[in-house]
Each structure stands twice: as structure tokens, then as C-alpha cells.
C-alpha positions as CSV (number, residue, x, y, z in Angstrom):
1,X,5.2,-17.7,0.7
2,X,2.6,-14.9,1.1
3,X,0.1,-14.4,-1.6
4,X,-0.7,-10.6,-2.3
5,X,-4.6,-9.4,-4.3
6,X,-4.8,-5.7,-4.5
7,X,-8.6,-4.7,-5.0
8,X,-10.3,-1.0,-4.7
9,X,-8.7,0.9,-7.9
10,X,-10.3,2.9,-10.0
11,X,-11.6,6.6,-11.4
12,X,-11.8,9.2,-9.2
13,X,-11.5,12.8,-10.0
14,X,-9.6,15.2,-8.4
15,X,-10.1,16.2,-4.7
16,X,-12.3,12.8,-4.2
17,X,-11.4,9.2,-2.4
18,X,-10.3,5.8,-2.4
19,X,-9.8,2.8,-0.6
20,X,-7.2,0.0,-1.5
21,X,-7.6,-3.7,0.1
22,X,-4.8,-6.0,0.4
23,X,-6.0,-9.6,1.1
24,X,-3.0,-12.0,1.9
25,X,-3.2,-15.6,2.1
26,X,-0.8,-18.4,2.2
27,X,1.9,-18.6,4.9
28,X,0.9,-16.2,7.2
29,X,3.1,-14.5,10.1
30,X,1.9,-12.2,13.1
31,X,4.9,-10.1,12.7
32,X,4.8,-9.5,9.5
33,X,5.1,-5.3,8.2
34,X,3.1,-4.7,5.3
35,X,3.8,-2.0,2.7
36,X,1.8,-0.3,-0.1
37,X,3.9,1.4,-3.1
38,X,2.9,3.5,-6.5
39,X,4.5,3.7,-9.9
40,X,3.3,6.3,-12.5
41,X,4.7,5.4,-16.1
42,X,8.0,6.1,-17.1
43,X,8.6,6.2,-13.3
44,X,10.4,4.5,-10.0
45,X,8.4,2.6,-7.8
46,X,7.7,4.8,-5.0
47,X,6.8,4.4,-0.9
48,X,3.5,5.5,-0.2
49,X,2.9,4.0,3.7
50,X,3.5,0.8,6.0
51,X,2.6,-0.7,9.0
52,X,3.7,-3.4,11.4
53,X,1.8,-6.1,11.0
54,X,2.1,-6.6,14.6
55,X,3.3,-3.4,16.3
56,X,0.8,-1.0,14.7
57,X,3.8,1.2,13.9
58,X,2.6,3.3,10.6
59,X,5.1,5.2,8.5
60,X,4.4,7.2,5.3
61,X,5.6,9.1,2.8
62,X,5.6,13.1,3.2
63,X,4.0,13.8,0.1
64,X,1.1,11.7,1.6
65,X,0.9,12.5,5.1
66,X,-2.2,14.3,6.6
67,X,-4.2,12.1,3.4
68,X,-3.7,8.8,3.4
69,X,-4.1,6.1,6.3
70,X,-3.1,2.9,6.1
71,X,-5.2,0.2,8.6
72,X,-5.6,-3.7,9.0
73,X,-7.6,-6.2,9.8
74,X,-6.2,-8.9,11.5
75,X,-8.3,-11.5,11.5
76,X,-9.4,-11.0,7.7
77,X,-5.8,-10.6,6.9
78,X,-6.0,-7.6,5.0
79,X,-4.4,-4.2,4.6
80,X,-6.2,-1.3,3.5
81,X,-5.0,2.3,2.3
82,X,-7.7,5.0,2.5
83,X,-6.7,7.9,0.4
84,X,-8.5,11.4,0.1
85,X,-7.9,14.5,-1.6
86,X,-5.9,12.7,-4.3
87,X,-4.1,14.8,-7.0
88,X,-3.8,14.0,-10.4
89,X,0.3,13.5,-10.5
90,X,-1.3,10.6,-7.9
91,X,-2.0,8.1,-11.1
92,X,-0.2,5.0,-10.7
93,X,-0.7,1.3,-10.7
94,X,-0.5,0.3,-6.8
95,X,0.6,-2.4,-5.0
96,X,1.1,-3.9,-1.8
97,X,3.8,-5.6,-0.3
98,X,5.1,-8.1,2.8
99,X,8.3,-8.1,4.4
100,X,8.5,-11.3,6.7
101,X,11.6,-9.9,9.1
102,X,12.2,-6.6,10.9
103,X,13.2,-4.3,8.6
104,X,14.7,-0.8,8.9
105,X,14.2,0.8,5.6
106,X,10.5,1.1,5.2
107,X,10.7,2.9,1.9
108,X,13.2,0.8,-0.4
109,X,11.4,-2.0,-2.7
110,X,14.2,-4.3,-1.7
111,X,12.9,-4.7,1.9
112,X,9.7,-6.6,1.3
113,X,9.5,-10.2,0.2
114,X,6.4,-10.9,-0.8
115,X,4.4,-8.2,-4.2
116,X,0.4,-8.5,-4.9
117,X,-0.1,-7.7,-8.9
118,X,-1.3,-4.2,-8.6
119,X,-4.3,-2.2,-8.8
120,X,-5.1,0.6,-11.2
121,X,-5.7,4.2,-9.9
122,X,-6.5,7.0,-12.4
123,X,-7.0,10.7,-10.8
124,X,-8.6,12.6,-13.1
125,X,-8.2,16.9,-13.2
């Protein structure tokens, strides 16, 4: 199986930038898509962006389009998710995520097989 470290959170106020790194390491697969989710508390986990590990086909969420890019770095094995002009409603632990087959439904949790533990991002007003 794929091991998942999400790295980059923090404190950033409102209008400002971050960038997430997902470093995966284990059984590693050419073809594998790659993921990054949110949750806020008392909410869903929610689809922020993939990409095909592979393919280079990204996909992201509307609320996020235009903001956020999602990259990788093949040889480093490691995702990234550069984020500007994040809003405060945009606090939420994130996490990253590795789905080892073709999937179809980007945005459902249940697609991905592999979860890193999360990192912390707090958007201040």
C-alpha cells in the first residue's frame, strides 16, 4: 500500500497563500490519480482537486476553480496544491489521497484507496 504525509498547513489570513505537499512512498504506481480533500468541523469531507498521476488530467471543485492548482512531481513522488486568495469558510484539516485504478468519480471519498493523516489550514478574517 501507498503511504500518504501531508505537509505545508498553517495560518494565513484572508486573501493570502498556501502550498500543500503530499509525499507518497511505499508501493508506488505510474498510473496512479491522486486527490486532495477538506473537512471543516461538524462537516463532510469535501473534493477540493485531482490529477492523474499519469495523464496530467486535473479536475477541481467549482468553489475552487480559478484559485487553486494542483501539480506533481514525479520523480520526488509528490503532489502539491497551491492555493491563493483563500477565504475564511476555507478552514479545514486537509488531506490527500491515492486511488490505484481508473476511477470515474473524482469527487466521492470512496474512490481513493490510499488517505495521508491531514494537515491543518486555518484562514483567518
Amino acid at each position: 500500500q501507498v503511504q500518504l504525509v501531508e505537509s505545508g498547513g498553517g495560518l494565513v489570513q484572508a486573501g493570502g497563500s498556501l502550498r500543500l505537499s503530499c509525499a507518497a512512498s511505499g508501493r508506488t504506481f505510474s498510473n496512479y490519480a491522486m486527490g486532495w480533500f477538506r473537512q471543516a468541523p461538524g462537516k463532510e469531507r469535501e473534493f477540493v482537486s485531482a490529477r492523474s498521476w499519469s495523464g496530467g488530467s486535473t479536475y477541481y471543485a467549482d468553489s475552487v476553480k480559478g484559485r487553486f492548482t494542483i501539480s506533481r512531481d514525479n520523480a520526488k513522488n509528490t503532489v502539491y496544491l497551491q492555493m491563493n486568495s483563500l477565504k475564511p469558510e476555507e478552514t479545514a484539516i486537509y488531506y490527500c489521497a491515492a486511488a490505484r485504478f481508473y476511477i470515474s468519480d473524482y469527487e466521492k471519498t470512496g474512490s481513493y484507496d490510499s488517505w495521508g493523516q491531514g494537515t491543518q489550514v486555518t484562514v483567518s478574517s
